[in-house]
C-alpha beads as a LAMMPS data file, in Angstrom:
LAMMPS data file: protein, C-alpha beads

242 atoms
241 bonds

1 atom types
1 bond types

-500.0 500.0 xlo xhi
-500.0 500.0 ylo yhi
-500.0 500.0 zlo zhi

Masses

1 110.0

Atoms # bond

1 1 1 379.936 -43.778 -175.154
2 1 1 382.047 -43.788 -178.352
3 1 1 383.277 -47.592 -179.467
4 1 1 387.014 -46.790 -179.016
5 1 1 387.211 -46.311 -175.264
6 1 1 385.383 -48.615 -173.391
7 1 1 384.128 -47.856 -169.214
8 1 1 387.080 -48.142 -167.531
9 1 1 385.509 -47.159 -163.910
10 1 1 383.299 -49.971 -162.789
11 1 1 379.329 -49.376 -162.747
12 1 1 378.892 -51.244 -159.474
13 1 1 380.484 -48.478 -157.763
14 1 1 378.066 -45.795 -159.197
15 1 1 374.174 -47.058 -157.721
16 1 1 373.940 -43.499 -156.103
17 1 1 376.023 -40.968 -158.412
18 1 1 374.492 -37.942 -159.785
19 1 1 374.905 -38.241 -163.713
20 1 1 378.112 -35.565 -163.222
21 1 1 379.565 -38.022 -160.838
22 1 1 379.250 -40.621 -163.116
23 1 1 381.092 -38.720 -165.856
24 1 1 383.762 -37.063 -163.816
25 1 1 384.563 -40.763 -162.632
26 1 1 385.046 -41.703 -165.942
27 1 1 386.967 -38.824 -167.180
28 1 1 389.214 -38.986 -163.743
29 1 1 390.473 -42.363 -164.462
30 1 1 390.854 -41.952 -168.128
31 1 1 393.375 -38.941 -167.021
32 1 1 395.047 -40.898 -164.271
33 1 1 395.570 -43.923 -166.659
34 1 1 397.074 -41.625 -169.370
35 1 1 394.104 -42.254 -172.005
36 1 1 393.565 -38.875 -171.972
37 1 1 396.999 -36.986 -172.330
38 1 1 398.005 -33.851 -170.618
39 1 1 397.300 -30.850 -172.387
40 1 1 393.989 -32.389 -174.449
41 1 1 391.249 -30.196 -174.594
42 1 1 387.813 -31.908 -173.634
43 1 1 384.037 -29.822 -175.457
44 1 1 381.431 -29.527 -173.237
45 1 1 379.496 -30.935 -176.380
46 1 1 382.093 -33.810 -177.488
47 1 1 381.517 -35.265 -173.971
48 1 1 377.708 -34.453 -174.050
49 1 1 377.414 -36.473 -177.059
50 1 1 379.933 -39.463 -175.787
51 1 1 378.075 -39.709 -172.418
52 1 1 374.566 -39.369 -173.818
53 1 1 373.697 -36.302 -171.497
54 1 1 373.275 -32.933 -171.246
55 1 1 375.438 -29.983 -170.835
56 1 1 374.886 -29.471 -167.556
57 1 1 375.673 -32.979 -165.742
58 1 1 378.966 -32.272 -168.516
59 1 1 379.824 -29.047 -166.516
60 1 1 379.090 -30.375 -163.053
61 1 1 382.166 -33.252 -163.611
62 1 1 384.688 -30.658 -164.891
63 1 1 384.036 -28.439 -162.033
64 1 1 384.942 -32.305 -160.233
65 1 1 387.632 -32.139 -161.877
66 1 1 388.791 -28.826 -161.572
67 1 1 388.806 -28.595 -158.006
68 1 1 390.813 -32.138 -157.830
69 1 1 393.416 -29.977 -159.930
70 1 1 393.264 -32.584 -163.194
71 1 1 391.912 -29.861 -165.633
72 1 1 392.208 -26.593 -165.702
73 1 1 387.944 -24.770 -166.918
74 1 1 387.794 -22.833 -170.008
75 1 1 385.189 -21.418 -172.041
76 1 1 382.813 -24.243 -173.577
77 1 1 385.498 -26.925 -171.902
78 1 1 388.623 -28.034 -170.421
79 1 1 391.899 -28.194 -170.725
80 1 1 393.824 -31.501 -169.430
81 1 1 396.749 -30.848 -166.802
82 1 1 399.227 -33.557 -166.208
83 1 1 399.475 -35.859 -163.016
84 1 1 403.176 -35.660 -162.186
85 1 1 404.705 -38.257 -160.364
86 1 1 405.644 -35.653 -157.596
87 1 1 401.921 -34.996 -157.191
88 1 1 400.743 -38.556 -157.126
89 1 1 404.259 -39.216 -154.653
90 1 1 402.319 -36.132 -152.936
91 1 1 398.817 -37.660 -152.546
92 1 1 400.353 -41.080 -150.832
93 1 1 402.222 -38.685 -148.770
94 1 1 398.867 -37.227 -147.242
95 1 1 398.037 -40.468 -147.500
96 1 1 399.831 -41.748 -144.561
97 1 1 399.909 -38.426 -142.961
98 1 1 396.443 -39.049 -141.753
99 1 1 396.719 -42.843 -141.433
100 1 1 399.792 -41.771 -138.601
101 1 1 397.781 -39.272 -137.294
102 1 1 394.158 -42.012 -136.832
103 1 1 396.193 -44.200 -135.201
104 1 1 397.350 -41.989 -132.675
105 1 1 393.514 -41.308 -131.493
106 1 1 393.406 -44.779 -131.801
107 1 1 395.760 -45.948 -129.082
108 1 1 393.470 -44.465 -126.532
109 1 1 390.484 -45.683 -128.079
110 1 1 388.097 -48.986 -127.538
111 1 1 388.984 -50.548 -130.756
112 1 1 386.862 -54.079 -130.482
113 1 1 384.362 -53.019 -132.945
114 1 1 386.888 -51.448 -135.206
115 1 1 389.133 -54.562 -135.344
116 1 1 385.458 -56.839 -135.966
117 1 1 384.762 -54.631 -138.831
118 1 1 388.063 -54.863 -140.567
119 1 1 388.209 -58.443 -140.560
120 1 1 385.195 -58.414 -141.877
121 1 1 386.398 -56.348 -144.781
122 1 1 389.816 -58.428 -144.985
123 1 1 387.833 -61.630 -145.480
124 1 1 385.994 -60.184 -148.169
125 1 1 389.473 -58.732 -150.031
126 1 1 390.485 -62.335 -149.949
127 1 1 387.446 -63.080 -151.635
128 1 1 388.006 -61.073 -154.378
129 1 1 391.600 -62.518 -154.287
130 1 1 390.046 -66.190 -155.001
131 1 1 388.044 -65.188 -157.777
132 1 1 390.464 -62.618 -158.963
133 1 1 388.031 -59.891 -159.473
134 1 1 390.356 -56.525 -159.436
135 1 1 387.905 -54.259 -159.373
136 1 1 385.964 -55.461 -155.986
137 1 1 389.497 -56.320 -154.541
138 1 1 390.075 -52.302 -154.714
139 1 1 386.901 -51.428 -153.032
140 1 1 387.489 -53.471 -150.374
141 1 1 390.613 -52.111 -149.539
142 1 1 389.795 -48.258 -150.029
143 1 1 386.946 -49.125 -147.935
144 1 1 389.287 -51.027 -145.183
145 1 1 391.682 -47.843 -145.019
146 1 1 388.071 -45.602 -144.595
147 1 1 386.605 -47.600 -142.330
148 1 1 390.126 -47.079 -139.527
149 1 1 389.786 -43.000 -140.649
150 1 1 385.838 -42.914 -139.947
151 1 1 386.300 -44.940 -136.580
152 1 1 387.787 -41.873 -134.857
153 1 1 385.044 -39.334 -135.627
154 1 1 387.142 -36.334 -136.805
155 1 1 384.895 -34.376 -139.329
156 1 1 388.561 -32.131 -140.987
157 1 1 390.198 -35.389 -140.947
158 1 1 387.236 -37.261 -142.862
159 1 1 386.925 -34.188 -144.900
160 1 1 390.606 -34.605 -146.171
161 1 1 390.268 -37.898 -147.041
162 1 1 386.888 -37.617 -148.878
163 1 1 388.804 -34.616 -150.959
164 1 1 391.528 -37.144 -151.879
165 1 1 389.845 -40.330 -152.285
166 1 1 388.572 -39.872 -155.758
167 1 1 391.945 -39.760 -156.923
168 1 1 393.912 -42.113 -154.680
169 1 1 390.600 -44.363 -155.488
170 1 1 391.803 -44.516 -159.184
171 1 1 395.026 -44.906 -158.652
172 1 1 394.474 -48.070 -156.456
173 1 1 392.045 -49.399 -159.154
174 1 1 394.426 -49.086 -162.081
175 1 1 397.285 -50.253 -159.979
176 1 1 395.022 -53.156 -158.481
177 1 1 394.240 -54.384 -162.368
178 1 1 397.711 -54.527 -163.398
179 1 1 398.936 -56.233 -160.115
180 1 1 395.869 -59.327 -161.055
181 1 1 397.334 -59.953 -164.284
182 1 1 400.823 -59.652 -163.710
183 1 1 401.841 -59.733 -160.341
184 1 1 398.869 -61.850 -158.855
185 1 1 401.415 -63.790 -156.478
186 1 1 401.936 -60.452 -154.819
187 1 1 398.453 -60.258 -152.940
188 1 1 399.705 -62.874 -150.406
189 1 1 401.917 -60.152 -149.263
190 1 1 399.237 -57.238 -149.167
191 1 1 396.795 -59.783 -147.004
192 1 1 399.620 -60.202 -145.051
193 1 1 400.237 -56.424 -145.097
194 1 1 396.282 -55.815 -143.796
195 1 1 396.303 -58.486 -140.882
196 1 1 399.354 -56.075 -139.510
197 1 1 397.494 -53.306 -139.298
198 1 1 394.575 -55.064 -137.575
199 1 1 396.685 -56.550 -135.457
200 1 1 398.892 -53.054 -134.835
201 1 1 395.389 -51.567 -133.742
202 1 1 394.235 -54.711 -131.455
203 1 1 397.546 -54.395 -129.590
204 1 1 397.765 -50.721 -129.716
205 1 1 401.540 -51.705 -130.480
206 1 1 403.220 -48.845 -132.354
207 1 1 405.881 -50.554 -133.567
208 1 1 402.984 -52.673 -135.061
209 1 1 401.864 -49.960 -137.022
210 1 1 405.113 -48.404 -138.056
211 1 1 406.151 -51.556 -139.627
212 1 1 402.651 -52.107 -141.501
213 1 1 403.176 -48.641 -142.675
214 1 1 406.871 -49.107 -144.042
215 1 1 405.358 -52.293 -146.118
216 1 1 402.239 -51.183 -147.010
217 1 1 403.860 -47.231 -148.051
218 1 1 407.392 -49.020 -149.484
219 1 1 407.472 -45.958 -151.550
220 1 1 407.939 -43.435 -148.468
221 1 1 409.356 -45.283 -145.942
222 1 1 411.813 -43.078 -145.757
223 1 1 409.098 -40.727 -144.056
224 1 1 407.644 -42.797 -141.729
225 1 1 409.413 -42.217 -138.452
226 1 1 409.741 -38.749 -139.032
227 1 1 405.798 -38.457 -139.568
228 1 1 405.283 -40.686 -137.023
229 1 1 407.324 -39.106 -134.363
230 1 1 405.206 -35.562 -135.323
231 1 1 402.018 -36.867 -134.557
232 1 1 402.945 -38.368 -131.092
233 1 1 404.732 -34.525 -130.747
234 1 1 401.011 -33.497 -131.636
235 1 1 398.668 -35.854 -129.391
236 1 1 401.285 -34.738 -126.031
237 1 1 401.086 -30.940 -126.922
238 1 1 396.849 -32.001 -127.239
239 1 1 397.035 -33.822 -123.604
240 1 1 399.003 -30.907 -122.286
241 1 1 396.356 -28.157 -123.169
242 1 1 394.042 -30.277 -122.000

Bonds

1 1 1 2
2 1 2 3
3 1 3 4
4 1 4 5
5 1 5 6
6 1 6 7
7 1 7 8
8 1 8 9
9 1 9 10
10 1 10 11
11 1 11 12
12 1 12 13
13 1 13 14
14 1 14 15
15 1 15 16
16 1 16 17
17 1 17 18
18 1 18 19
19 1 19 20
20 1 20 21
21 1 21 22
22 1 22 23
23 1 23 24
24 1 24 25
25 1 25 26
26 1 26 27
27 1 27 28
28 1 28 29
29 1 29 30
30 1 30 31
31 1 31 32
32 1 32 33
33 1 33 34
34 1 34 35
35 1 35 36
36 1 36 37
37 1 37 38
38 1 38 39
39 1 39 40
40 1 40 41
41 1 41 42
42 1 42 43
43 1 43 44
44 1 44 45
45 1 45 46
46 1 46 47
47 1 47 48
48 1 48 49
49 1 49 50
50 1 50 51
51 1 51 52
52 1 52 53
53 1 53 54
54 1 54 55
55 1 55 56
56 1 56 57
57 1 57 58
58 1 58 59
59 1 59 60
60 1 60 61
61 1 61 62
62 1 62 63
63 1 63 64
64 1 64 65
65 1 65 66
66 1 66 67
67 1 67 68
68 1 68 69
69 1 69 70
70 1 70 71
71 1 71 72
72 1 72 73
73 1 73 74
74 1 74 75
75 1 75 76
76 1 76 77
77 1 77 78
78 1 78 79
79 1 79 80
80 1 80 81
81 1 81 82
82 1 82 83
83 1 83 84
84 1 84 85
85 1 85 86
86 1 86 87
87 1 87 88
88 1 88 89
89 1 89 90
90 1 90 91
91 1 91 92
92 1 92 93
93 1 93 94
94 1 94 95
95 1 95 96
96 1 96 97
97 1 97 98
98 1 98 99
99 1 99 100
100 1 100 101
101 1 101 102
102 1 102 103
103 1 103 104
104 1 104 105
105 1 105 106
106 1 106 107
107 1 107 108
108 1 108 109
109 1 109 110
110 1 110 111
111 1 111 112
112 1 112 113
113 1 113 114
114 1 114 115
115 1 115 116
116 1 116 117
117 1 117 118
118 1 118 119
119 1 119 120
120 1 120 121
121 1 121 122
122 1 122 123
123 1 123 124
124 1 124 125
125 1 125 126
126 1 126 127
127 1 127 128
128 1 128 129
129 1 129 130
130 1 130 131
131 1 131 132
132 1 132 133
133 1 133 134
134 1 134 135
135 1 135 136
136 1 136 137
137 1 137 138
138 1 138 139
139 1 139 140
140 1 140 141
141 1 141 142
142 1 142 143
143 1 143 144
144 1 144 145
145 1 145 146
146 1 146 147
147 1 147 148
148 1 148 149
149 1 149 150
150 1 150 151
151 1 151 152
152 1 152 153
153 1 153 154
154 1 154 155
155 1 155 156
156 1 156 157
157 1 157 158
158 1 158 159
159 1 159 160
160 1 160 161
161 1 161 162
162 1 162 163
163 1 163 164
164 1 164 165
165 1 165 166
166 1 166 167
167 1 167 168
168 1 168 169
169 1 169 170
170 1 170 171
171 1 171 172
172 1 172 173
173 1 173 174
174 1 174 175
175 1 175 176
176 1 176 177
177 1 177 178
178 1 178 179
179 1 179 180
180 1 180 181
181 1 181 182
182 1 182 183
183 1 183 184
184 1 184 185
185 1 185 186
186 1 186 187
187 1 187 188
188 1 188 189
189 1 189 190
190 1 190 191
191 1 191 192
192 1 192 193
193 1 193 194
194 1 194 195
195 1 195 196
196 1 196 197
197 1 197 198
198 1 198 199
199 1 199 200
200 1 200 201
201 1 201 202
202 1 202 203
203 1 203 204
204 1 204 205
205 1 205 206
206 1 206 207
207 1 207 208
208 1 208 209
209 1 209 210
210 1 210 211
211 1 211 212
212 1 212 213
213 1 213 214
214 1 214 215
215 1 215 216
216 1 216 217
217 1 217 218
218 1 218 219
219 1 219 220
220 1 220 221
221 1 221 222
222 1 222 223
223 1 223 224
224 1 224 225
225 1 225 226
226 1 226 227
227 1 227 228
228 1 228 229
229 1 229 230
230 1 230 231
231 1 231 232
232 1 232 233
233 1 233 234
234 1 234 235
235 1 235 236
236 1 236 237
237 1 237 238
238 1 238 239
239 1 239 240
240 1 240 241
241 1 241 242
């Protein structure tokens, strides 16, 4: 790594990456927190050299890259595209189109272990809270939101989510950081935010979980009933070919 920029994606979080992974998680968060601007061209080389690896771990995290839609592959390189707010506005609104769609499975689901398991995870968030440590704070709550879309055992749903979590990861972390310095009073709200949804999915209660979506998705509430009211069109049209 070059003196100028330092890691910005946390080390902790990369025990099992391939040597690609580990540089396309750099690079990805670098883009998404505008240290790399739109339209800079990245040498298979340069970041060879800056990484301390070869060429080919170099090309494995721009093909990363390319199929998340943040570069665009040229010859010997890369060219970076630019994260519009429409697209990231985009990404939250897949976002909750699978969180709407989970908890319709999970209405007719035993949910005992599921609800044990998040409060696990919520106890540890407020852990992180305590000793104001951003950067565990965010895994906890990426893996909170995972553990709800894992619980109901739907391989295109997971797959979905494992395409967009790189990115939605990143965005959480850098907006996780800035709420710790500058908005730290906030995370009493968020807690409060997470014990909703655990207690939307112990009761089953979809008002519940509408209202945990509106506050936890303030950005698209807007969207809420109407996605809301899609999926429940979906899981009777299921039950009827059934």
């Amino acid at each position: 790594m070059t003196d100028s920029i330092p890691y910005l994606y946390p080390e902790k979080w990369l025990n099992k990456a391939s040597a690609g992974e580990r540089v396309a998680s750099e690079l990805r968060i670098r883009i998404i927190a505008g240290l790399i601007e739109s339209g800079s061209k990245l040498s298979e080389n340069q970041m060879a050299t800056e990484f301390s690896v070869s060429r080919s771990p170099v090309r494995e995290a721009l093909k990363l890259l390319a199929s998340e839609n943040l570069i665009r592959l040229e010859r010997m390189g890369a060219v970076v595209l630019e994260l519009s707010e429409k697209e990231i506005q985009e990404i939250y609104d897949v976002r909750l189109l699978i969180e709407t769609f989970v908890f319709e499975r999970l209405v007719k689901m035993d949910t005992a272990e599921l609800v044990k398991e998040l409060s696990k995870t919520l106890e540890m968030m407020k852990i992180a809270i305590k000793y104001k440590d951003a950067d565990d704070f965010s895994y906890e709550d990426v893996l909170f939101h995972e553990t709800i879309i894992r619980f109901i055992d739907h391989s295109h749903i997971f797959m979905i989510w494992k395409n967009l979590k790189p990115t939605l990861e990143s965005l959480i972390l850098i907006s996780m950081r800035m709420r710790f310095k500058e908005k730290y009073d906030d995370f009493d709200r968020i807690i409060n935010n997470h014990e909703l949804y655990i207690e939307a999915i112990r009761q089953k209660d979809r008002d519940l979980m509408v209202e945990s979506l509106h506050k936890n998705f303030d950005d698209v509430q807007g969207s809420v009933e109407d996605l809301w009211r899609s999926q429940q069109i979906y899981s009777k049209g299921v039950e009827s070919d059934d």
